[in-house]
N, C-alpha and C positions, 0 to 999 in steps of 0.2 A: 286635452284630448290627443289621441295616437296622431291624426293627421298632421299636429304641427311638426312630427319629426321628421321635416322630408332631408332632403341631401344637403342643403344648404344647412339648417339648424346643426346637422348630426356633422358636417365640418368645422362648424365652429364649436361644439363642442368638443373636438380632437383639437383645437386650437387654444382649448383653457377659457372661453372664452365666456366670463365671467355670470354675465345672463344667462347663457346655455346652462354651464354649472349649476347655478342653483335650480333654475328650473327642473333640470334633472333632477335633478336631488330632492324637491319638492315633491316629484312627481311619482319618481318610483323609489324614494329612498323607504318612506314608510311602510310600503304593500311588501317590499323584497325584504326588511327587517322581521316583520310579524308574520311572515308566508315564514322564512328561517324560525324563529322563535319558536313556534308550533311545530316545529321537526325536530327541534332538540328536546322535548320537553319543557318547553317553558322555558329554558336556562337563557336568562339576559347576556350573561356573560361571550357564552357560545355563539349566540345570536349576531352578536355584533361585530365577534371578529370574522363571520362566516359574508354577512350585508358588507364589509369593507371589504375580504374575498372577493366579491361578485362585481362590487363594481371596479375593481382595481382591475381584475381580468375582462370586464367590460370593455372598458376601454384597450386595451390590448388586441382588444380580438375585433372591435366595433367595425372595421372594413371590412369583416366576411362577414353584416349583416345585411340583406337586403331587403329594403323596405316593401316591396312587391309581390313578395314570397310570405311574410309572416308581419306580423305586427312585432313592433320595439319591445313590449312586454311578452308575447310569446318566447321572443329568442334572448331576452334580459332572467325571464326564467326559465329555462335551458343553463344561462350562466351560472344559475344559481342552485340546481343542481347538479351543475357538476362541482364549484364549490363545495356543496354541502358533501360528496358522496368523496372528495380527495379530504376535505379536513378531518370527518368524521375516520376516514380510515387511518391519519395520520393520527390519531387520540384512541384512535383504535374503540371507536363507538359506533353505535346504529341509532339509526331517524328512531325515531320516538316520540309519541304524541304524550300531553302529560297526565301522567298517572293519576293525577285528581280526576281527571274526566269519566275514567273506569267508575270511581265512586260517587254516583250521582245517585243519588236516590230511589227507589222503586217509584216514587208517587212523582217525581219530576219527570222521570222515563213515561210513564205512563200518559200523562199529561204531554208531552210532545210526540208522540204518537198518534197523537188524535189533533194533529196540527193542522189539519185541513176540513176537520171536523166541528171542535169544538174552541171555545175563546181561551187562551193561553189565562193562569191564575196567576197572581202576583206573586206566588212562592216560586214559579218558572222564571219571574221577569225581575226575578230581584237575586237571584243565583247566579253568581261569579263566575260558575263554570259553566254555563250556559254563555253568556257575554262571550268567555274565552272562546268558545266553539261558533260561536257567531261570527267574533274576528279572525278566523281561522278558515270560515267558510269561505267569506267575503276576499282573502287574501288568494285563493285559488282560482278565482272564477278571473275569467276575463278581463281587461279593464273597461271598457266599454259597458257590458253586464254590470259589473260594480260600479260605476260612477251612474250607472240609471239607476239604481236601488240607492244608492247614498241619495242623488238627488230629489228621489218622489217619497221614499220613505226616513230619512235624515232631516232632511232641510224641507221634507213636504212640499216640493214644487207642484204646480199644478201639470198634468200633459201640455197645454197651451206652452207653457215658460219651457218647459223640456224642447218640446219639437222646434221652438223659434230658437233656441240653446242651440239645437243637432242640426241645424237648416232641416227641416223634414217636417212629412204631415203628421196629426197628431194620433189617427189612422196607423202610419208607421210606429210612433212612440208605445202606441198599444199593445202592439204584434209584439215591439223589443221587449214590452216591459211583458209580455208571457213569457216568452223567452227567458229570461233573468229571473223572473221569479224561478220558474221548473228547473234551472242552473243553480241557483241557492237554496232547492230544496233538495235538489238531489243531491249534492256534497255536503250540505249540513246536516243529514241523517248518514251518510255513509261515515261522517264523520264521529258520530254516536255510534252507529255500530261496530267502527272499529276496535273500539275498547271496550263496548259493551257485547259481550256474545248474547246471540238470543234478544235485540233488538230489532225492530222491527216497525215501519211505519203503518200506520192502521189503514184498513183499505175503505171504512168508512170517509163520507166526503160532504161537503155541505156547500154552502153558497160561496161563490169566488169572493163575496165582501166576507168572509169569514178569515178566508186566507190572508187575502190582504191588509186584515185589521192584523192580524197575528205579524204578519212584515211588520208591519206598521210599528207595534208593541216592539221587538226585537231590537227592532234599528234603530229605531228612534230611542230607546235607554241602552246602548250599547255604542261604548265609545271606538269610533273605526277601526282605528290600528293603536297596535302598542304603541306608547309613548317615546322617542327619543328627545334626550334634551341638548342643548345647545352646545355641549361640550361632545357627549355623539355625533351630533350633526358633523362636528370639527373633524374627529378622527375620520368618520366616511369619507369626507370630501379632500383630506389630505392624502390620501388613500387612494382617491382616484385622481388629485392632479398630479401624485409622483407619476402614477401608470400613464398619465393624457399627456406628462411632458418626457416621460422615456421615451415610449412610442413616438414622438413628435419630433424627436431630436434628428435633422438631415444628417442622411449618411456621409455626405459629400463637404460634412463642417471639418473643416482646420481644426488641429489638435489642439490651437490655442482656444478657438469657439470653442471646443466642448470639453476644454477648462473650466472657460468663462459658466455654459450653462450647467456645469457640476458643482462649480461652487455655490450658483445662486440658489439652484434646485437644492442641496444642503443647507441653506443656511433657512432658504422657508422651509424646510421640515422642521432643522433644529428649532424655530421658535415657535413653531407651530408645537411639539411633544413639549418644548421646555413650557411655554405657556399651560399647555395641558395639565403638565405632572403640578405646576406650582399651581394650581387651582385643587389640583386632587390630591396632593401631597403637602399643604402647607404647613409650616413649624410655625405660624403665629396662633397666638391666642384664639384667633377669630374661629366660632367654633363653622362647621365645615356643613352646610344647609342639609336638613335632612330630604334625603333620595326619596321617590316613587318608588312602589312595588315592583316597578318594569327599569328601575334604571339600573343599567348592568354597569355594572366594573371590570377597567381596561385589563387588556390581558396584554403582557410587556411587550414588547417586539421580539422577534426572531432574535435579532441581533440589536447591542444597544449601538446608538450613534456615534462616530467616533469621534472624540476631544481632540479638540487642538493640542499639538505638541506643549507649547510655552504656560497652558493654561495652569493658574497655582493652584493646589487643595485648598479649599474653604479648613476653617477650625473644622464644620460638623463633618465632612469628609473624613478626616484626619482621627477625631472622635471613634466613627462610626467603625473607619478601619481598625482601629483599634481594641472596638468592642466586640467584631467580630472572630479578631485571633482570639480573643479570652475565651469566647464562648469555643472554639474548634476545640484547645486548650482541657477546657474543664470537661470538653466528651469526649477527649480521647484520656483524659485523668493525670495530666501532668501535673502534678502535685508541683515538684519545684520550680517550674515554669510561670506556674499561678503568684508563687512567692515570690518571684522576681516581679511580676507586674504589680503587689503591694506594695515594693520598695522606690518604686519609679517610674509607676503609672497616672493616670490623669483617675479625677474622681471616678468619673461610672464605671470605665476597667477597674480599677480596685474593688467596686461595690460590688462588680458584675464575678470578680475573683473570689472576694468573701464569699458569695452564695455557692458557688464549685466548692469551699476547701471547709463549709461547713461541713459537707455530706463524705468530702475524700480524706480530708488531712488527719493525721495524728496531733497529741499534743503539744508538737513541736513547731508549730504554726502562731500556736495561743499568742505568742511576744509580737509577733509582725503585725497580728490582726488587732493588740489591742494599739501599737503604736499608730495605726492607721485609725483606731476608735478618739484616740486622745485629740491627733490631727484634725478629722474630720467633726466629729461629734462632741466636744467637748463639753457640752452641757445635760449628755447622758439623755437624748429623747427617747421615745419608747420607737420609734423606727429607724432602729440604728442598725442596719445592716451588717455591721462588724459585731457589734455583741453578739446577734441573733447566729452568726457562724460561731463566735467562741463556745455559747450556748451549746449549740448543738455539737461541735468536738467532745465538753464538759461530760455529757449528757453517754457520750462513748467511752470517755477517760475518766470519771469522775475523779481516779488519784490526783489527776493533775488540777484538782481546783485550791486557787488559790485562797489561804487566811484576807479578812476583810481587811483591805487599807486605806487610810486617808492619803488621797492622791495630793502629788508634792505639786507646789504651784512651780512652773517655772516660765519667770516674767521675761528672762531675757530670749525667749522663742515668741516670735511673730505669728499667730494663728491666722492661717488663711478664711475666709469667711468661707462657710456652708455653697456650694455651687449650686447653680439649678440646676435639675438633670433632668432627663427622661423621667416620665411617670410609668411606664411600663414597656417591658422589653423582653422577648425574648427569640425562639426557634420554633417553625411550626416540622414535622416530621412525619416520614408516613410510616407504612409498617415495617420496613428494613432500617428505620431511625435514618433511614436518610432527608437529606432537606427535600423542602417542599417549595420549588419557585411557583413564584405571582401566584401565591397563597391573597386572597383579599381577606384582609380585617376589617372589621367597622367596632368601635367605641360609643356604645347607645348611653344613655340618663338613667337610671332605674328611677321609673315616674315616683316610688315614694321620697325619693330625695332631691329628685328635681325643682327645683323654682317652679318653672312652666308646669309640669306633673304631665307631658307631652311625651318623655323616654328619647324624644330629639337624639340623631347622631351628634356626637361631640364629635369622631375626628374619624378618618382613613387610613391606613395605609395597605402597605402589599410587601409580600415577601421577597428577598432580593435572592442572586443564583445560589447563597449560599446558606437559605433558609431562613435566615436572620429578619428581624420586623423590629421598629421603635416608634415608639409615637412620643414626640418630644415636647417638653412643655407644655401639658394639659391644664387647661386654665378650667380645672371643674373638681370640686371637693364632695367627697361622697361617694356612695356605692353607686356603681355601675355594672356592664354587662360588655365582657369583649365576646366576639364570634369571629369564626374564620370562616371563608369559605375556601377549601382548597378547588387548587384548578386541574382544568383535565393534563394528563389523564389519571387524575386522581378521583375520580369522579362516585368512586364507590361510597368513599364518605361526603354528605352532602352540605352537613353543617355540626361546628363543636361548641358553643357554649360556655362561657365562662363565667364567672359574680366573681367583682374582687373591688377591692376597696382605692380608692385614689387619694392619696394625702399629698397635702402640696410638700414638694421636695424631698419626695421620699418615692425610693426607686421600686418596682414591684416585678421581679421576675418571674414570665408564665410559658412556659414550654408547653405546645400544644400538640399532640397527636401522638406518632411515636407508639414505643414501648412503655409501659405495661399495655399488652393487647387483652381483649376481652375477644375469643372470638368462639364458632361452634355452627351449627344448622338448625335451621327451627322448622318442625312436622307439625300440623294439625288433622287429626284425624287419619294421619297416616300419608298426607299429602303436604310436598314442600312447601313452603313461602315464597315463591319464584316472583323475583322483580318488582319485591316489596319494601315498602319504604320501614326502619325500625326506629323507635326509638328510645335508647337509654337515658334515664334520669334519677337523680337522688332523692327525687319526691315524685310525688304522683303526678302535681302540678309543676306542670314543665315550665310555665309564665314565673315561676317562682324558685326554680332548680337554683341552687349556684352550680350545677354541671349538667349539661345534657347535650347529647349528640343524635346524630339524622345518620343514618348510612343505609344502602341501598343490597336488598340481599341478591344473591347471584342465579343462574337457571337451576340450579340446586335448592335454593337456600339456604348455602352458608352467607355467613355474615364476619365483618370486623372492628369491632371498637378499637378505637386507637387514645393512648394517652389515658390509662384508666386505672386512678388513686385507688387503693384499697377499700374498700366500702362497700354498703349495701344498697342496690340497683334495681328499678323496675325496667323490666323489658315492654315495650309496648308496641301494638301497630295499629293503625287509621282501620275502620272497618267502613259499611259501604254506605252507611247513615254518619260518615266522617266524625266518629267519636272515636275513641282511642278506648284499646282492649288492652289491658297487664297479659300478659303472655306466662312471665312469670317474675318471679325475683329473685334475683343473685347477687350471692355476696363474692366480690371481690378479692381472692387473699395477695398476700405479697408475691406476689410472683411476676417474672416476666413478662409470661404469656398465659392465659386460663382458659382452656375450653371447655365446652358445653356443650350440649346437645338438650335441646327443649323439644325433645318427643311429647305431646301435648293430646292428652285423650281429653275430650269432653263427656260429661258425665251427665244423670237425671238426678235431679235432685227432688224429694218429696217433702212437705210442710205438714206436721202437724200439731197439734195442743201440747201441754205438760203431761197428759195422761195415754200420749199418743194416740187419741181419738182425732175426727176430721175437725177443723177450724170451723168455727160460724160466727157470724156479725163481724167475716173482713171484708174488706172493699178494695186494699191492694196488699201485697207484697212483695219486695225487691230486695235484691242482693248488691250494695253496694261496696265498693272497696273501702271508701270514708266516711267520717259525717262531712257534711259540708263541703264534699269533693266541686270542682268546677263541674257545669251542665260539659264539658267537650268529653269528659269520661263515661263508659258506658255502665246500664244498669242493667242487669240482667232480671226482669219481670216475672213474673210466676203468673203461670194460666188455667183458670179453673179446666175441670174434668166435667164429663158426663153424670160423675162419681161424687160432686159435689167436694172432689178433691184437688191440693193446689198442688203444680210443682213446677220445680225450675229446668229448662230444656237447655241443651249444648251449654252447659255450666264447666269456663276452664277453671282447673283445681285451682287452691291458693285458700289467703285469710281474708273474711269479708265482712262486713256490717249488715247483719238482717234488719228488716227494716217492715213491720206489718203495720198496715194503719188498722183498726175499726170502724163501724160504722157509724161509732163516737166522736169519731175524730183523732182520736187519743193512738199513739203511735208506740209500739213498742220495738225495742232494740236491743239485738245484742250479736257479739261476735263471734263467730261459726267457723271452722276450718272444713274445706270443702277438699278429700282426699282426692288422687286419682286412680283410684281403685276404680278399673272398669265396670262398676255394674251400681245399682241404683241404690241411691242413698238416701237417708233422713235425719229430716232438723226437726227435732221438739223446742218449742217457745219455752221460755222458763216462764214459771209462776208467777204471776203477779198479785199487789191484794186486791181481793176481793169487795172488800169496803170502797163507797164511793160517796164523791161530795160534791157539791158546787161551787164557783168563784165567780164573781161577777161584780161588776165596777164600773168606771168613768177612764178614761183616757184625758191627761188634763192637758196634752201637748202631743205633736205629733209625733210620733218612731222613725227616727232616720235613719235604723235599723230593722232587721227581721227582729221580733220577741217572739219568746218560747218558756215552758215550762219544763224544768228538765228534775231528773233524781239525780244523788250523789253519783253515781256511777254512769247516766244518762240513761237508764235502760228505758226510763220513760222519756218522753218526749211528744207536749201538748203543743200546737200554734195559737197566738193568743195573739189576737187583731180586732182593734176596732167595729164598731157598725157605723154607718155613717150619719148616724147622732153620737156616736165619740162612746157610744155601751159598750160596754162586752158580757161573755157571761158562757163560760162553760159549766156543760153539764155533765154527771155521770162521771165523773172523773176518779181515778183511784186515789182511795188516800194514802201519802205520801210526805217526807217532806222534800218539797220543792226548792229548787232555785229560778231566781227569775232570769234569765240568761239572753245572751244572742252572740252571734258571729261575728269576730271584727277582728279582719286582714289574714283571716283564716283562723285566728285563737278563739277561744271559747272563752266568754266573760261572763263571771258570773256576780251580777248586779246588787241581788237581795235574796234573803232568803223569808218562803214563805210557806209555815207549817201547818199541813192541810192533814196532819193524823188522826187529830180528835175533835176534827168539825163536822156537821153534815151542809154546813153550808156559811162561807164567810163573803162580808163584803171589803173591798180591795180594788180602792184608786192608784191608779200608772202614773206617772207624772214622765214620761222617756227622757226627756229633752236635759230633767233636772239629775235625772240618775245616771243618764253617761258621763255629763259635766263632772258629776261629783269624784272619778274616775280620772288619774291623769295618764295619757297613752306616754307607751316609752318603747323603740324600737331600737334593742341592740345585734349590731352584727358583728360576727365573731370571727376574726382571720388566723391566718398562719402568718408567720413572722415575713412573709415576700408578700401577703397581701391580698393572699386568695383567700374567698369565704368560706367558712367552712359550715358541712351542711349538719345537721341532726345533733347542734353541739348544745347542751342544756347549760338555762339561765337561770338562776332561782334570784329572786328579792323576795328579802329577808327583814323583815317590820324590827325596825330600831325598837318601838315605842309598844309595840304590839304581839299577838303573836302570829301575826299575817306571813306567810308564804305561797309566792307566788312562780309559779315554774313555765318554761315554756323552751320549745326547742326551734331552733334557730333554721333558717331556709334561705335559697340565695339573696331575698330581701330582706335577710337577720331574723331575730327574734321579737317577737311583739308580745307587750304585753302592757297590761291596765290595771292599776293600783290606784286605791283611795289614797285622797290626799295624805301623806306623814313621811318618817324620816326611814331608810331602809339602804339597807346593806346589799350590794349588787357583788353575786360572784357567778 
């Protein structure tokens, strides 16, 4: 409680003094983190070095507060706005609550509104962004107010344990806890209303136990403050005993004292960061625990610490210095510069050289790179970084390739053995290609090739002043997923996305951000996108991109992709039911930079038959982007008319999957191009036959997949599920012939084929269990020669024995595909 800070506590805490310390720290390190946190938007990272801010000037400033005048937490938060409002203007940002919050649902709005009314529903009390607003509430209010609401609705105390808790009657404990309630409801709607316009609390009212069950429900599944873990805790507290022993230091100390207390106070810093970094920077195998959703990543110091004169480089020092002149090197394009570090460089400068003079040098290179291919590689792997640069010279020069030779042995050269290197390394860069400091990476699993199938972080690291990032000795084989987060005040782009492949002992260079830019403004309806989140990706599904990036559009809405390969791109944004809307699609060309402008009319779209008469015996129709898209994509609904007519409202143009069911059950499909011709447009259903038949059966095993009934083209498409006696049995069905199909890892398999043209009615046992088996899955993923996945790149197997072809195009988790047992050609 506030009362134990009196003069005595709050001096020994100016004295470092060791109990105080943490209690402090206990007490208000969480409320002054997650009060921060909720002003940057969410951002962990900002948060934390804003909470080290606050109490490092705490303590600086802790003798102009007086305990008699305000409570510890009134003028601790004071501290903390002025932190917040010097750091933001030095990133050159503004307080910001987080933009998820604006996107809450109509039916959850609705539903807290009537908080005083009616009983909160489980779809309110199981919402993430409700929680967030809950601890955000909590974080503003009082401490006293808060720690009675944590106590009676948290931990459920009864009044009795409160009032014997506060010394008071329990009479008092009543009056507080009105008090504290109307304090948490009045900032926890102001705080929905601030993102939400046209929010508003309902002025219906109901029984005080109404209210209080609603407390009750909130707090009680809603975890108090954001999480710091033990390694945060560190930095706050280092943070504030540098500030509790400057401040502390007698003016009246001998120059040799405050030698003495300069060294010491230096050397507990130095082990305190050095501790830190080899926790969050380690180069052993040991993979590096995966983070909470709340745990942020350090942001460097100001200034790093200075080394001891006498102190030696490490090899990886030495290394790293090394690998960073190549890289300065190969982007300023010193061709003969690079050639000197093949003739006399250590392995990863040379590898890191190869990859610059694949792209710069002429064929005058070819001799140095293969003498460096013979040295290092000599057994010719397919991840030979030196070929893969001759390659690509060849590929500019073709004259210069050379007649096939049998390479001459020569026994009297000593071959170095293959070194371990780095698994992946490069430069993150922003839009002037210049570097990017305390950029944070993280190194995830991609759960289809994980052991665990968890996507667990494998490794960390952070950009150093000159852009540069290695994560060295990755003890993990398989596809993965690198991401960056850059830091402020980079803050426009929020996340970039990588898929690339990890093989032991083989180097994978990935330069992130940077040039090629993708940039432009995007209008809907004639109005900006202002201080919306975008997102680019090479597929629809972004869980499955091998590239996709976050960037945040401006009070305009222009926008900027950074680091963006040639290709073809879905633009998208979060709408306010948190599904994601294609905006549009753009293709990429070679260029530097590519602007755009996404002026974006929405359109009415009208539904009708192949005779363009009105439809009957539908029951829905949607316009989707894919088959099988994830539910996080939107579908755009068609809603009957007065007119007995359907049609589709605020439809953005693009290519899309019509998708009508029957009253049959029986679904039809096909693909429509939806213009942006401003005025109102129609889709006629194509043909189908007219002849129909039944199918009906036994299920001999259970489906550990969705089945479906599809045509060659899919234009049909039946569901076909059990009853729970294991029957099935459609009716009315068209005839057709069928495949018996389903979904797996996003491919379309198709099982058996089942000809229903000249039946009116066949019987047909399922056996699932036995017809997947009979199938063997095979998921290849497709790189570029450093190692990056590449997206939309086509697989065909090809039946040795048969004449089975089977195709499939490839996504940041590769290409999948499922082939009967036999022998088959993979290209």
């Amino acid at each position: 409680m506030e009362k134990f800070w009196d003069h005595k506590q709050l001096r020994l805490l100016l004295m470092a003094d060791s109990d105080a310390v943490e209690r402090f720290l206990e007490q208000f390190g969480p409320v002054i983190y997650t009060w921060s946190y909720y002003q940057v938007g969410a951002d962990a990272q900002i948060a934390l070095d804003l909470t080290s801010r606050t109490f490092a000037q705490a303590a600086k400033n802790l003798s102009e507060f007086n305990p008699t005048g305000e409570t510890l937490f009134q003028w601790l938060k004071q501290q903390a706005i002025q932190s917040r409002d010097e750091g933001l203007e030095h990133w050159q940002m503004k307080p910001q609550r987080p933009w998820a919050w604006s996107q809450l649902p109509d039916e959850i709005l609705c539903e807290l509104s009537r908080f005083r009314s009616d009983s909160l529903n489980e779809k309110v009390l199981s919402n993430a962004f409700v929680h967030e607003i809950v601890q955000a509430a909590l974080a503003e209010l009082e401490m006293t107010d808060r720690e009675l609401l944590i106590g009676r609705y948290c931990h459920l105390d009864t009044a009795e344990h409160l009032a014997e808790e506060m010394d008071c009657g329990v009479e008092d404990i009543q009056d507080k806890l009105y008090r504290s309630r109307h304090s948490f409801r009045r900032v926890f709607f102001q705080l929905i209303a601030s993102v939400n316009l046209g929010f508003s609390e309902s002025d219906a009212t109901g029984e005080i136990e109404i209210q209080d069950t609603n407390l009750e429900k909130l707090l009680s599944t809603t975890t108090v403050y954001q999480g710091l873990d033990r390694i945060e805790i560190d930095a706050i507290r280092a943070s504030l005993l540098q500030a509790v022993r400057e401040t502390s230091l007698p003016k009246e100390t001998s120059p040799s004292g405050r030698l003495t207390a300069g060294i010491v106070l230096a050397v507990i810093v130095t082990l305190l960061a050095g501790i830190y970094w080899a926790m969050r920077n380690s180069d052993t195998d040991t993979p590096i625990p995966v983070a909470s959703e709340t745990t942020a990543p350090r942001l460097l110091p100001e200034k790093e610490p200075p080394q001891p004169e006498n102190r030696q480089p490490s090899q990886d020092d030495m290394d790293g210095e090394e690998l960073k002149r190549v890289f300065a090197l190969g982007r300023a394009g010193h061709v003969d510069a690079l050639l000197e570090v093949l003739k006399s460089g250590q392995f990863i400068s040379q590898a890191a050289a190869a990859h610059f003079l694949g792209k710069l040098a002429d064929a005058n290179a070819i001799d140095l790179l293969q003498q460096a291919k013979e040295h290092w590689y000599p057994g010719s792997p397919d991840d030979d970084p030196f070929a893969d640069a001759i390659e690509q010279i060849l590929i500019r020069f073709p004259d210069a390739r050379p007649p096939i030779a049998v390479e001459e042995s020569r026994p009297d050269k000593k071959k170095q053995p293959a070194a371990i290197i780095p698994t992946i390394t490069g430069t993150v860069s922003n839009f002037s290609n210049e570097p990017v400091i305390n950029a944070t990476l993280e190194l995830t699993e991609n759960p289809l090739f994980s052991k665990t199938k968890t996507g667990q972080k494998i490794a960390s690291a952070k950009t150093d002043p000159n852009g540069y990032y290695r994560f060295p000795n990755i003890a993990y084989n398989g596809c993965a997923s690198l991401t960056c987060r850059p830091a402020p005040p980079n803050s426009h782009t929020h996340l970039i996305t990588q898929s690339l492949w990890c093989g032991k002992d083989s180097i994978c260079v990935i330069n992130i951000g940077g040039r090629p830019a993708l940039t432009g403004i995007v209008t809907i309806n004639g109005r900006p996108l202002i201080d919306q989140t975008l997102f680019l990706s090479d597929v629809l599904d972004i869980s499955i991109a091998s590239f996709s990036e976050e960037v945040l559009t401006d009070s305009e809405g222009h926008f900027s992709f950074l680091g963006i390969s040639p290709g073809v791109y879905a633009v998208m944004n979060r709408s306010f039911d948190n599904r994601l809307h294609r905006l549009a699609t753009v293709e990429m060309p070679q260029r530097d930079m590519f602007n755009v402008n996404l002026d974006i009319e929405t359109v009415t779209v009208w539904l009708n038959d192949s005779t363009g008469a009105k439809l009957s015996n539908v029951s829905k129709a949607v316009l989707v982007y894919a088959l099988d898209m994830p539910d996080n994509l939107n579908q755009v609904r068609a809603i009957g008319t007065e007119a007995d007519a359907m049609l589709f409202e605020n439809v953005i143009p693009g290519a899309y999957v019509l998708r009508v069911q029957f009253d049959s059950g029986v679904w039809q499909q096909q693909t429509v191009e939806i213009t942006g011709v401003p005025a109102e447009q129609m889709i006629r259903l194509d043909p189908i036959p007219e002849e129909t038949t039944t199918l009906y059966g036994h299920f001999l095993s259970t489906a550990p997949i969705d089945l479906f009934l599809t045509t060659v083209n899919q234009k049909i498409h039946i569901d076909i599920a059990p009853n729970a006696n294991g029957t099935y049995k459609l009716s009315a069905i068209p005839s057709d012939l069928y495949s018996l199909a389903g979904f797996v890892n996003g491919q379309l398999v198709e099982f058996m084929q089942i000809d229903l043209q000249n039946e009116l009615e066949m019987a047909f046992d399922i056996n699932p269990v036995e017809m997947i088996l009979a199938f063997s899955p095979l998921t290849v993923v497709v790189t570029d020669a450093l190692g990056v996945v590449l997206p939309d790149a086509q697989v065909w197997l090809t039946g040795i024995e048969s004449a089975d072809l089977i195709t499939a195009s490839s996504t940041g988790q590769g290409a999948f595909l499922a082939a009967p047992a036999g022998h088959y050609t993979l290209s």
